[in-house]
BAVO-577455 format. One record per residue: x, y, z of N, C-alpha, C in turn; residue number from 1. Coordinates in steps of 0.1 Angstrom, whole numbers, plus 5000, padded with zeros to 4 digits. Example, Ala and Ser with C-alpha at 12.3 -4.5 7.8 and 13.67 -1.06 7.14 Angstrom:
<atoms>
> n.x  n.y  n.z  ca.x  ca.y  ca.z  c.x  c.y  c.z  nr
> 5132  4943  5078  5123  4955  5078  5132  4967  5078  1
> 5128  4978  5071  5137  4989  5071  5129  5000  5079  2
</atoms>
This chain:
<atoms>
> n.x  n.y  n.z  ca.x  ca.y  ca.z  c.x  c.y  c.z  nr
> 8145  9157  3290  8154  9152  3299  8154  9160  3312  1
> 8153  9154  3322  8152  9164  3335  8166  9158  3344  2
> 8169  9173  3344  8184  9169  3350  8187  9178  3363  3
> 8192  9170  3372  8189  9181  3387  8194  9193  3387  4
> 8190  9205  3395  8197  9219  3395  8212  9216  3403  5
> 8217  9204  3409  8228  9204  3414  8234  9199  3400  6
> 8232  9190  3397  8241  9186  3382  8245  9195  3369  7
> 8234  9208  3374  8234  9218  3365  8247  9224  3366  8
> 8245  9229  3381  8258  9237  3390  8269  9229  3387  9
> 8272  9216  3390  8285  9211  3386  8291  9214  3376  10
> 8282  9209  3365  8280  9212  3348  8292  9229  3344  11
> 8276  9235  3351  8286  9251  3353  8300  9257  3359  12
> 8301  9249  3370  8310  9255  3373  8328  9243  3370  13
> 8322  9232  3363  8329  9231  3354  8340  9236  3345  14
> 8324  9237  3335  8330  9249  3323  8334  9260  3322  15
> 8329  9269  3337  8337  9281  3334  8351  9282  3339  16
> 8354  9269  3347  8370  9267  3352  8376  9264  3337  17
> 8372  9253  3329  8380  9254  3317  8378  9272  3308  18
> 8368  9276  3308  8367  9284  3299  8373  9301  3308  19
> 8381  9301  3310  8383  9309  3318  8383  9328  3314  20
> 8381  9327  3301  8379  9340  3295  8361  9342  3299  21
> 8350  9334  3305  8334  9334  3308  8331  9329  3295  22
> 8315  9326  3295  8310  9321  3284  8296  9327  3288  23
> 8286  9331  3280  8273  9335  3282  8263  9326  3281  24
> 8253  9329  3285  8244  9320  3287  8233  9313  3275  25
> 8236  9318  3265  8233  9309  3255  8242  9299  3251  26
> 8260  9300  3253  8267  9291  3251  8267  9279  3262  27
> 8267  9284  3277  8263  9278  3288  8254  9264  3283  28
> 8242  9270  3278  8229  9263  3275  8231  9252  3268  29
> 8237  9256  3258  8241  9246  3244  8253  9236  3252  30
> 8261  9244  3258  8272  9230  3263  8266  9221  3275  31
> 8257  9224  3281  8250  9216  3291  8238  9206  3284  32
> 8234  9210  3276  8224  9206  3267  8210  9209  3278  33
> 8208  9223  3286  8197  9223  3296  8193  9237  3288  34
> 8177  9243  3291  8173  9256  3289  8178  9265  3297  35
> 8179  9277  3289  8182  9290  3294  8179  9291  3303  36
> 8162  9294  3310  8156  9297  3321  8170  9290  3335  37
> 8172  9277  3334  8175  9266  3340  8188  9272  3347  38
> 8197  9275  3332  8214  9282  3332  8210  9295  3344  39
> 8203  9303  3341  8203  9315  3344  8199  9313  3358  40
> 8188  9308  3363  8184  9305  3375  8195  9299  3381  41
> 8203  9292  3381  8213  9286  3388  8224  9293  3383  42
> 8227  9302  3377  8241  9315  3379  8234  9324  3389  43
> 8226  9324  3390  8226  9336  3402  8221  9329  3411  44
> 8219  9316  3416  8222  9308  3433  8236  9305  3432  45
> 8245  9307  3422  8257  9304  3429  8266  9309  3432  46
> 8272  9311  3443  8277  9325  3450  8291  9330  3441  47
> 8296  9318  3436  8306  9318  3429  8309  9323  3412  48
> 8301  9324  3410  8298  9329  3397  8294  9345  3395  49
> 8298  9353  3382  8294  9368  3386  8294  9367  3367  50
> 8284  9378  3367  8287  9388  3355  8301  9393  3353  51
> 8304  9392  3348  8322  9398  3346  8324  9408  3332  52
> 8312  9408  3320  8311  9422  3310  8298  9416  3302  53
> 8295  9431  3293  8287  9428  3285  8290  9424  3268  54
> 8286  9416  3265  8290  9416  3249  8278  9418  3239  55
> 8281  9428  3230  8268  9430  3217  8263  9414  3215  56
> 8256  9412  3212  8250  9393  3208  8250  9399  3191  57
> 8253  9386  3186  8254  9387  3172  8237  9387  3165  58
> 8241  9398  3154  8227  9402  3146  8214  9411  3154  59
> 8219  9415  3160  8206  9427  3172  8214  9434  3177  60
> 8205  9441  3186  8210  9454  3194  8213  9450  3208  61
> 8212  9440  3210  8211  9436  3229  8222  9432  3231  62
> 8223  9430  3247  8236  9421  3249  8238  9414  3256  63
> 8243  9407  3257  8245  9392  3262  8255  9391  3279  64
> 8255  9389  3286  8261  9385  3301  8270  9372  3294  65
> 8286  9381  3300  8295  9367  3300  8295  9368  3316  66
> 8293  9353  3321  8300  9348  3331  8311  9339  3335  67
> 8317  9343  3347  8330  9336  3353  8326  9332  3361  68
> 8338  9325  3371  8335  9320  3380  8346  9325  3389  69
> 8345  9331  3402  8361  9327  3412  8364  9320  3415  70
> 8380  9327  3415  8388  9313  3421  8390  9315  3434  71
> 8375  9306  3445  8378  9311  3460  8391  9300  3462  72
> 8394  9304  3470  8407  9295  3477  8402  9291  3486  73
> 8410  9274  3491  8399  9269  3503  8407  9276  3511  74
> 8398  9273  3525  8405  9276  3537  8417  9273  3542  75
> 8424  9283  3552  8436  9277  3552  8437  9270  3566  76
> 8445  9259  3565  8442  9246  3571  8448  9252  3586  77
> 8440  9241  3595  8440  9246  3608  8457  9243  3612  78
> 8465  9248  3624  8478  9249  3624  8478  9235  3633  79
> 8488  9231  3630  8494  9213  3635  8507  9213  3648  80
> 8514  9230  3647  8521  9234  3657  8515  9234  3674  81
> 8521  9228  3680  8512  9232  3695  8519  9248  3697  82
> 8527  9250  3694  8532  9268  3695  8524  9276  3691  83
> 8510  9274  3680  8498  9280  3675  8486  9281  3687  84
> 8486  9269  3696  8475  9267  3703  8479  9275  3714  85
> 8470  9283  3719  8472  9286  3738  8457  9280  3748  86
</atoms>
């Protein structure tokens, strides 16, 4: 199933708004139903997204990247006062 790298990004940054403690990229994977390569490639184009710790992965020595996401704030809205304008 070929699913666009924007739909991926949605996907992601989704889940890590509900999951707000990060989720790693094999769980990423599985809740998207896309490959790893796919997840990982599109966490690091999106600016919004970071490494946030490492966790042991279960049964080995390695370890696994949990990612978040921030919470940018939009911009704040242009002023409606003419006392703002000169």
């Amino acid at each position: 199933m070929h699913v666009s790298t924007e739909s991926i990004r949605t996907r992601l940054r989704t889940l890590l708004s509900e999951y707000s403690d990060g989720l790693t990229v094999a769980e990423l994977s599985e809740l998207t139903n896309s490959h790893r390569a796919s997840v990982i490639q599109s966490l690091y184009r999106m600016p919004d997204c970071y490494i946030d710790r490492w966790q042991k992965s279960k049964g080995n020595h390695k370890y696994a990247s949990v990612w978040c996401i921030a919470n940018i704030p939009k911009h704040c809205p242009h002023p409606t006062d003419e006392s703002y304008v000169k």
